[in-house]
C-alpha positions as CSV (number, residue, x, y, z in Angstrom):
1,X,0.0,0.0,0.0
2,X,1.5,3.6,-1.4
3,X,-0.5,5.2,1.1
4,X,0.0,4.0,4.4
5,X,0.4,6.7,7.1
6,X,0.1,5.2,10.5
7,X,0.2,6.7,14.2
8,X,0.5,5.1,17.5
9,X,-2.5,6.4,19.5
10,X,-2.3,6.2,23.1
11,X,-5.4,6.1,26.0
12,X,-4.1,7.8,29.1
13,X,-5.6,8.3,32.3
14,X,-3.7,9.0,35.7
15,X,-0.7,6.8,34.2
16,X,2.0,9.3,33.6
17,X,4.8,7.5,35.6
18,X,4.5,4.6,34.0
19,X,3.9,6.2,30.4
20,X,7.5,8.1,30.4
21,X,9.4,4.7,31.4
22,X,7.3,3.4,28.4
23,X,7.4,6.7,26.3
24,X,11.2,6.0,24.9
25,X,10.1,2.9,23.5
26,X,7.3,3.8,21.6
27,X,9.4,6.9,20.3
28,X,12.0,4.4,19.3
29,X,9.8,2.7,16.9
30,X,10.0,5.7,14.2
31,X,6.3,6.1,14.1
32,X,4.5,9.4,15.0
33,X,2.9,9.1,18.5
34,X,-0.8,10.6,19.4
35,X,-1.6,10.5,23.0
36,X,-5.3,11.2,24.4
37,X,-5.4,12.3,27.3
38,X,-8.8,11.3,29.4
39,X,-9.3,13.8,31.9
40,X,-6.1,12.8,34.6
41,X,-5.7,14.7,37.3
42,X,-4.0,18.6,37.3
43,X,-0.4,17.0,38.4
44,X,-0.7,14.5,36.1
45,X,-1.7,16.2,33.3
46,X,0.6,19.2,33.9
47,X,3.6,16.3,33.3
48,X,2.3,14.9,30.3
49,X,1.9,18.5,28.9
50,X,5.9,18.9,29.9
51,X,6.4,16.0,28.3
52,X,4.5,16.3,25.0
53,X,6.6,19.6,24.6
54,X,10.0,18.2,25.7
55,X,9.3,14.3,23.4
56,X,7.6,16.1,20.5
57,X,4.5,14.3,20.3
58,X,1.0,14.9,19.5
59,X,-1.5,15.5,22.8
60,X,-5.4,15.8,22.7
61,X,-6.6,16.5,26.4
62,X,-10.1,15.7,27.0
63,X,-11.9,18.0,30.0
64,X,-13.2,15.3,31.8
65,X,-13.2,11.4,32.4
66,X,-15.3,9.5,29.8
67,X,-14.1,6.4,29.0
68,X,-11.4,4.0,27.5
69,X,-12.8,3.6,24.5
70,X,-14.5,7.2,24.5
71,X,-10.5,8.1,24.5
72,X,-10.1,5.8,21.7
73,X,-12.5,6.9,19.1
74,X,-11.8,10.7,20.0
75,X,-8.2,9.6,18.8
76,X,-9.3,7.6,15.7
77,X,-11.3,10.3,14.6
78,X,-8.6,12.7,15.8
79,X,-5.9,10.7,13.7
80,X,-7.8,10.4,10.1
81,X,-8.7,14.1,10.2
82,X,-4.7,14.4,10.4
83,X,-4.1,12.6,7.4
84,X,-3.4,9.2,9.0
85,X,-4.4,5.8,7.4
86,X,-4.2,3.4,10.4
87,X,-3.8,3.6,14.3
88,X,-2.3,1.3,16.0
89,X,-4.2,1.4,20.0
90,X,-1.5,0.8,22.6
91,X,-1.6,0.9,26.4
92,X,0.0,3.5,28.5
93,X,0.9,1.5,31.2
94,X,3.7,-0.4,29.9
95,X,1.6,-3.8,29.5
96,X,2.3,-4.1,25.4
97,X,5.3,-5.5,24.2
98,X,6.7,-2.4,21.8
99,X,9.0,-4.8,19.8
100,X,6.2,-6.2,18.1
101,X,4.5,-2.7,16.5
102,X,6.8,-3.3,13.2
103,X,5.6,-6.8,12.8
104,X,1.8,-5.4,13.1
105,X,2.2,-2.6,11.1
106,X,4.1,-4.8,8.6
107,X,1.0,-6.6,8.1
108,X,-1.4,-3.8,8.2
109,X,0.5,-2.3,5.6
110,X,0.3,-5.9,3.6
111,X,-3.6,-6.0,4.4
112,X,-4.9,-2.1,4.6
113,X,-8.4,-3.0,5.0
114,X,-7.9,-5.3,7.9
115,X,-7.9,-4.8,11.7
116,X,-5.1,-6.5,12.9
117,X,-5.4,-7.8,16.6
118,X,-3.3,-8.9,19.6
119,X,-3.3,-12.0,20.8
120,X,-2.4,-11.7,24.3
121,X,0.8,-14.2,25.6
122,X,0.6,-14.4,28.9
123,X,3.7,-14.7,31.5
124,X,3.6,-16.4,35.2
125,X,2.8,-13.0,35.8
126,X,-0.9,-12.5,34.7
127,X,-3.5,-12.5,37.2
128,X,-5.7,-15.7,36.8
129,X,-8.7,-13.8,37.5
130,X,-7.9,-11.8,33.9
131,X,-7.0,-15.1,32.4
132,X,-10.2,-16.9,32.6
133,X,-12.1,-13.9,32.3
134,X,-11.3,-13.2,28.9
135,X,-11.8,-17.2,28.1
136,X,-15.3,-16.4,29.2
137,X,-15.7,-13.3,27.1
138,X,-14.1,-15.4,24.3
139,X,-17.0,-17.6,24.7
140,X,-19.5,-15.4,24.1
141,X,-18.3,-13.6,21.5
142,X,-18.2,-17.0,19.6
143,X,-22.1,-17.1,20.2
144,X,-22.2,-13.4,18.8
145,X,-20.5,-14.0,16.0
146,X,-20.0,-17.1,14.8
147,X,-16.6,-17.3,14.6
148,X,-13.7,-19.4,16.5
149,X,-11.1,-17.9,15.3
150,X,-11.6,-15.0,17.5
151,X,-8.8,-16.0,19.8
152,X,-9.4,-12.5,21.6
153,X,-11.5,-10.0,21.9
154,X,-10.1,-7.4,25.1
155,X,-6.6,-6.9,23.8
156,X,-6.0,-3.3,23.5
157,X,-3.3,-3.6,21.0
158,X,-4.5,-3.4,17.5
159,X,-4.0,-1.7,14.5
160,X,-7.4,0.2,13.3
161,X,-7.8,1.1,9.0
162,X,-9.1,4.4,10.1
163,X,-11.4,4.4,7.1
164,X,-13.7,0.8,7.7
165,X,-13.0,1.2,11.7
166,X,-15.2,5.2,11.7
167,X,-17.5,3.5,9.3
168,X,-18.1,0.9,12.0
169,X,-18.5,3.6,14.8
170,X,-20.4,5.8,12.4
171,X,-23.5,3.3,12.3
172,X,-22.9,1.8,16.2
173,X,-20.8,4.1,18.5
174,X,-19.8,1.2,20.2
175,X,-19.1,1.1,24.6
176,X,-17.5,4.3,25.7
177,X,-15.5,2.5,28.8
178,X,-14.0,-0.8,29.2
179,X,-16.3,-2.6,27.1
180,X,-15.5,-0.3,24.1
181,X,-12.6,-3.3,22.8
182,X,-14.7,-6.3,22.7
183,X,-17.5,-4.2,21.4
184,X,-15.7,-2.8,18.3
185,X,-14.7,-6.0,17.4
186,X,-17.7,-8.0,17.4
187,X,-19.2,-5.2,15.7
188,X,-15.8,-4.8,12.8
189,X,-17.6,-8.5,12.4
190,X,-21.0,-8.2,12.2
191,X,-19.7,-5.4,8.8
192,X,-18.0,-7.5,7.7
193,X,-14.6,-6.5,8.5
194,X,-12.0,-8.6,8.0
195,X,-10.0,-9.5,11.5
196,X,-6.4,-11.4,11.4
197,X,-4.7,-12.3,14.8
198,X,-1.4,-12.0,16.0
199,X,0.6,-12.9,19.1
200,X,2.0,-10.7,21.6
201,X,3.7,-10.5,24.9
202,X,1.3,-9.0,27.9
203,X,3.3,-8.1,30.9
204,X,1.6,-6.9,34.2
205,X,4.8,-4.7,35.6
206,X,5.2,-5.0,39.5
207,X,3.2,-2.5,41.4
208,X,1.1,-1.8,38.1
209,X,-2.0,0.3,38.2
210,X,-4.9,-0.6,37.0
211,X,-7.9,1.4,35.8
212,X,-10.7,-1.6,35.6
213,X,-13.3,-1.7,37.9
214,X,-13.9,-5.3,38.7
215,X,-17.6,-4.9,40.1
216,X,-18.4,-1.8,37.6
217,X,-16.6,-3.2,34.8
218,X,-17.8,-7.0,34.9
219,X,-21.4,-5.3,35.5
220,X,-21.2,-3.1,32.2
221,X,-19.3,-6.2,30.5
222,X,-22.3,-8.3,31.5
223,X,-24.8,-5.6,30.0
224,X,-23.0,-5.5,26.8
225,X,-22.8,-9.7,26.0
226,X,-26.7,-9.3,26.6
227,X,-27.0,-6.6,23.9
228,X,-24.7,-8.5,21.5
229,X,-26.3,-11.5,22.0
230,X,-29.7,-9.7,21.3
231,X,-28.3,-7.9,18.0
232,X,-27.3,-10.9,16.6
233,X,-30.7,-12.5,16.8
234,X,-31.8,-9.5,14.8
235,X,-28.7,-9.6,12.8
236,X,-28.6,-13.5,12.1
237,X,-30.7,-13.5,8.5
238,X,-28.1,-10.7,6.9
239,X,-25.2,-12.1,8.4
240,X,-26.2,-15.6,7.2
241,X,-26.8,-14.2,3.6
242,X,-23.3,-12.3,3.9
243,X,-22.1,-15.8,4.6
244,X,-23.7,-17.5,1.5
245,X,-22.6,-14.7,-1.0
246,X,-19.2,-14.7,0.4
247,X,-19.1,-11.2,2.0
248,X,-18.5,-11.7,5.4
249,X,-15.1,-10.5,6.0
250,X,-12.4,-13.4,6.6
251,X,-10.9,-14.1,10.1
252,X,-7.5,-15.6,9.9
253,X,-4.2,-15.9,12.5
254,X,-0.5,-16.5,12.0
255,X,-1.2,-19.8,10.8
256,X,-4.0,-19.2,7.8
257,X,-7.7,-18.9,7.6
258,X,-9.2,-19.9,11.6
């Protein structure tokens, strides 16, 4: 692809220590880096100001605390009014492994159209509570769309075609908070959006913050399977045609067509 302009677009919220231990590694990578900033806190926000100036990279502030995935789609609309072609969404708090954004923009650039998605590879360090949570979510998201080789669906490292991924939140703005990943995807699906999977390292750094909620969260992540699994009663006769007449977009991994 001639034109393939990509940014690496950032969430923040009340993680600034953490980002500027991370911050030399996503500068390293050579790609321009878009930080949205969700409403932190003055002292926090003040520093990633400082550092925004001092780093030379892109900052959007946001007035107030709305969400993830309300920081997310501010950035992806954000980014293609820049000029960029594809984001790729990575975590501020250190969790993503930053050797493999050449390898996923490598295949982005080989497949423009495609949201490329991390596979999470977890370490003796993950918290089996988030393990077997996303198993469940997994799960679901099989019922919702039909399709196994969904290996994950909460991985917050992925690289978004800017073009099909606003078309997708044009028609559905999909969950502003935590739920905002796995929504997006199943809904990149149900337009037929084709999804390709690729593995990456996960690390949960000692004396990590995290912002998820587990009673809030689960709650709203609860709410949002029931809607999904409602839409895709509605949806199940179009996406059944889509599936006769070939148009429902592929999903495919590392290893060929899932």
């Amino acid at each position: 692809m001639s034109d393939f302009r990509p940014v690496l677009l950032v969430p923040h919220y009340n993680h600034v220590e953490a980002f500027a231990r991370y911050l030399p590694d996503l500068l390293g990578v050579g790609v321009p880096v878009l930080v949205v900033d969700d409403g932190s806190d003055p002292g926090q926000r003040e520093r990633l100001e400082t550092l925004a100036v001092e780093q030379d990279f892109d900052l959007l502030c946001r007035p107030r605390n709305a969400g993830k995935g309300d920081a997310v789609m501010a950035g992806l609309e954000y980014a293609a009014h820049q000029g960029y072609t594809h984001a790729l969404q990575i975590d501020a708090d250190g969790q993503h492994e930053t050797a493999d954004i050449p390898r996923f923009l490598a295949v982005a650039r080989e497949r423009p159209r495609t949201m490329i998605c991390g596979v999470p590879v977890f370490g003796d360090d993950a918290p089996w509570v988030r393990v077997w949570g996303r198993k469940l979510t997994d799960g679901m998201v099989f019922l919702e769309t039909w399709s196994r080789g969904i290996r994950d669906s909460l991985c917050g490292f992925r690289v978004y075609p800017l073009a099909q991924t606003l078309t997708v939140v044009a028609i559905k703005r999909p969950g502003r908070r935590m739920d905002f990943d796995a929504d997006m995807l199943v809904r990149a699906r149900w337009e037929g959006m084709d999804l390709h999977f690729l593995d990456t390292r996960v690390r949960y750094p000692e004396h990590g913050v995290s912002h998820f909620h587990y009673l809030r969260d689960n709650l709203r992540m609860v709410g949002l399977h029931v809607r999904l699994l409602l839409g895709m009663l509605v949806r199940a006769p179009g996406l059944l045609k889509l599936r006769a007449t070939g148009r429902l977009g592929k999903v495919t991994g590392e290893h060929g067509l899932e």
